[in-house]
C-alpha positions in Angstrom: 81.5 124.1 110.2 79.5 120.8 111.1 77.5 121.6 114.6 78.5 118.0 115.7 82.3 117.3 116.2 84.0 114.2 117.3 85.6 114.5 120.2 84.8 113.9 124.0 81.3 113.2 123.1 79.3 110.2 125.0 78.7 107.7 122.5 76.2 106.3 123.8 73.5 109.4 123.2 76.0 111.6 121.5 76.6 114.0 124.2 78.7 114.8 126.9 78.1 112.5 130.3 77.7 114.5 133.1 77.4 113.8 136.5 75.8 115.8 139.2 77.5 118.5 139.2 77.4 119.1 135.6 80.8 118.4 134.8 81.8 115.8 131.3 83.0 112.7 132.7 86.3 111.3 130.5 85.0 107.9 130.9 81.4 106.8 130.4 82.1 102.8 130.1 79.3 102.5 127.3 82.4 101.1 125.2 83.8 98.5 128.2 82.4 95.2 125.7 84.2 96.0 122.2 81.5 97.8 121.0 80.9 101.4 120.7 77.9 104.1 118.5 78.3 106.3 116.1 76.9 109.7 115.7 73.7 107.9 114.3 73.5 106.0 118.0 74.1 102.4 115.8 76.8 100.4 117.8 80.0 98.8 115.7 82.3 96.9 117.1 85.4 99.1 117.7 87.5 97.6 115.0 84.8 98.4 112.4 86.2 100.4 109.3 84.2 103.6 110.9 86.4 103.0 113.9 89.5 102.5 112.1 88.5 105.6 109.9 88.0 107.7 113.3 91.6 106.9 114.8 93.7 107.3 112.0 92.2 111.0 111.3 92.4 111.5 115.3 96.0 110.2 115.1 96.9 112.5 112.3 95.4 115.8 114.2 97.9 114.8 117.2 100.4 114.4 114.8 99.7 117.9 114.0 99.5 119.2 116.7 103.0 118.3 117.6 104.3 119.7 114.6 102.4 123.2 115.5 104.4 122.7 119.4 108.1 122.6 117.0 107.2 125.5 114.1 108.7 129.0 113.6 106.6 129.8 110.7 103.3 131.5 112.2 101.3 131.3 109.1 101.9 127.9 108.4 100.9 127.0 112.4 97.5 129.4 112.1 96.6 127.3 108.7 97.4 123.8 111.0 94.9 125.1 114.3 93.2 125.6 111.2 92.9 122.0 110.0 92.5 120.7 112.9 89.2 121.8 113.4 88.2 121.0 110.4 89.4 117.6 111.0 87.3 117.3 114.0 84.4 118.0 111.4 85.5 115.8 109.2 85.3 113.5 111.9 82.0 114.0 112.3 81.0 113.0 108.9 83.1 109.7 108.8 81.3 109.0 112.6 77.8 109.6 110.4 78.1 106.4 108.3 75.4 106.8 105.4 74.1 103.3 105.8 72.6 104.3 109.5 72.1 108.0 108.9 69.0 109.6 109.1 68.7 113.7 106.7 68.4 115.1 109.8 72.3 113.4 110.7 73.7 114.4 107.9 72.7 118.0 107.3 74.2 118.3 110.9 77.7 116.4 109.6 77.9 117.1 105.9 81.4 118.8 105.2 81.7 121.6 102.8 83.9 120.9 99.5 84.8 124.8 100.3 87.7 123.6 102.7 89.3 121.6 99.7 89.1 124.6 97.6 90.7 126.3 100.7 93.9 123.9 100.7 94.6 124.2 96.8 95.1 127.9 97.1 97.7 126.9 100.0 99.5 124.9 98.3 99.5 127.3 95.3 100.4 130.0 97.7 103.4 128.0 99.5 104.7 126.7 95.9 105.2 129.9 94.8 107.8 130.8 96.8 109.8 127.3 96.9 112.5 126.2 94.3 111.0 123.4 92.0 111.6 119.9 92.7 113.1 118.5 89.6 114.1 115.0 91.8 113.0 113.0 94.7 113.4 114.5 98.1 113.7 112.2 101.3 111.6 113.2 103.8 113.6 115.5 106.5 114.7 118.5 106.6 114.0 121.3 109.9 112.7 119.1 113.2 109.5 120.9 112.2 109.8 119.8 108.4 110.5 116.1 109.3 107.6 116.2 111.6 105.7 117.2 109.3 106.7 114.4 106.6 105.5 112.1 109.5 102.2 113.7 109.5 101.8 113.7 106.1 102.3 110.0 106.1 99.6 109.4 108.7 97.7 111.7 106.6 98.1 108.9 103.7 97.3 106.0 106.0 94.1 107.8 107.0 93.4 108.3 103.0 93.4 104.9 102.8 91.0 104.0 105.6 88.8 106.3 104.7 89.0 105.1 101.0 87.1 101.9 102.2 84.7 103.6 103.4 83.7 105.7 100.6 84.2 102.7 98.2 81.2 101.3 100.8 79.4 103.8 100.6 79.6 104.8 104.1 81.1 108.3 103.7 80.6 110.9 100.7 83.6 112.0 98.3 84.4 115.6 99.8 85.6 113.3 103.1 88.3 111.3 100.5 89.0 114.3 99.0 89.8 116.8 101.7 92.0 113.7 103.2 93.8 113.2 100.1 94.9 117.2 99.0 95.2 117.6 102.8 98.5 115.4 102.7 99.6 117.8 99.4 99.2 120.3 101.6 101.5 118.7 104.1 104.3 117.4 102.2 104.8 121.8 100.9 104.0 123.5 104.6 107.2 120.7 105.2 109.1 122.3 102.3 108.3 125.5 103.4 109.0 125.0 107.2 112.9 124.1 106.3 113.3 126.5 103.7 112.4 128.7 106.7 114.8 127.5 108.9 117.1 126.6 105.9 117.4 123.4 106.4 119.1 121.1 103.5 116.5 118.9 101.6 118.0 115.4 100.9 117.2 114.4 97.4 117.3 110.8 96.3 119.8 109.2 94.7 
């Protein structure tokens, strides 16, 4: 796991602003001009690709964590809690842009290629145990199924922001590639959640 994560961290020294009696403030107002730092303390403007990079992977975790509020499938929810830690890792690394980052930043940031590895054997697991699809499906299914389809979506849209920033150089390749078999991994735990509750997948037509 990275020692630095994402979230509720003051971006203006990379750590949480306290007041006197030692307790994180929620706002710290370092961010009030358009502007705000990255893990590296550089300051981007706040619709900067990192920035872009940062919500889509923070909207995707919410996303998720909806889907874990609606699911009857407890080892498909423990491998979700799962992610979404690793997605405030992964946040972590995309917040580290290479262009600004020192060693010392990224040995504290760098995300292991182990977690991809990880989802594969997931997906292979799931697969196993679904019926092979031979057509199109149309993304529904169980409330937690179609939720899921959603989150696999913003999973795709945060692929793609992401993408700029590797093709950059800003971010290294496990970052794209975690992203992009994470949303594999989504589109069979929403197979799997409406087989579950057998809900009817809607093929295309």
């Amino acid at each position: 796991r990275s020692k630095y994560t994402s979230g509720a961290y003051n971006t203006s020294c990379g750590s949480p602003c306290s007041s006197d009696d030692s307790r994180p403030k929620i706002y710290t107002r370092t961010g009030d001009k358009g502007t705000s730092a990255t893990f590296t303390g550089q300051r981007r403007r706040k619709d900067d690709a990192v920035f872009e990079a940062l919500g889509a992977t923070d909207e995707l975790n919410s996303h998720i964590g909806y889907v874990r509020s609606l699911l009857g499938h407890p080892e498909v929810s423990k491998q979700l809690k799962w992610v979404q830690c690793l997605l405030q890792d992964l946040q972590a690394a995309i917040a580290t842009p290479n262009s600004s980052a020192s060693e010392g930043h990224k040995m504290k940031t760098e995300f292991p290629a182990e977690h991809i590895k990880e989802l594969e054997q997931w997906i292979d697991a799931h697969s196993e145990s679904l019926p092979p699809l031979r057509n199109f499906i149309l993304p529904s299914g169980s409330p937690a199924g179609a939720a899921l389809h959603v989150a696999r979506s913003v999973c795709r849209r945060a692929e793609r922001r992401v993408t700029t920033l590797f093709l950059d150089d800003e971010v290294d390749e496990v970052v794209m590639r975690y992203i992009n078999r994470l949303s594999d991994y989504l589109f069979v735990a929403a197979r799997i959640c409406s087989h579950h509750e057998n809900a009817e997948e809607v093929i295309y037509k």
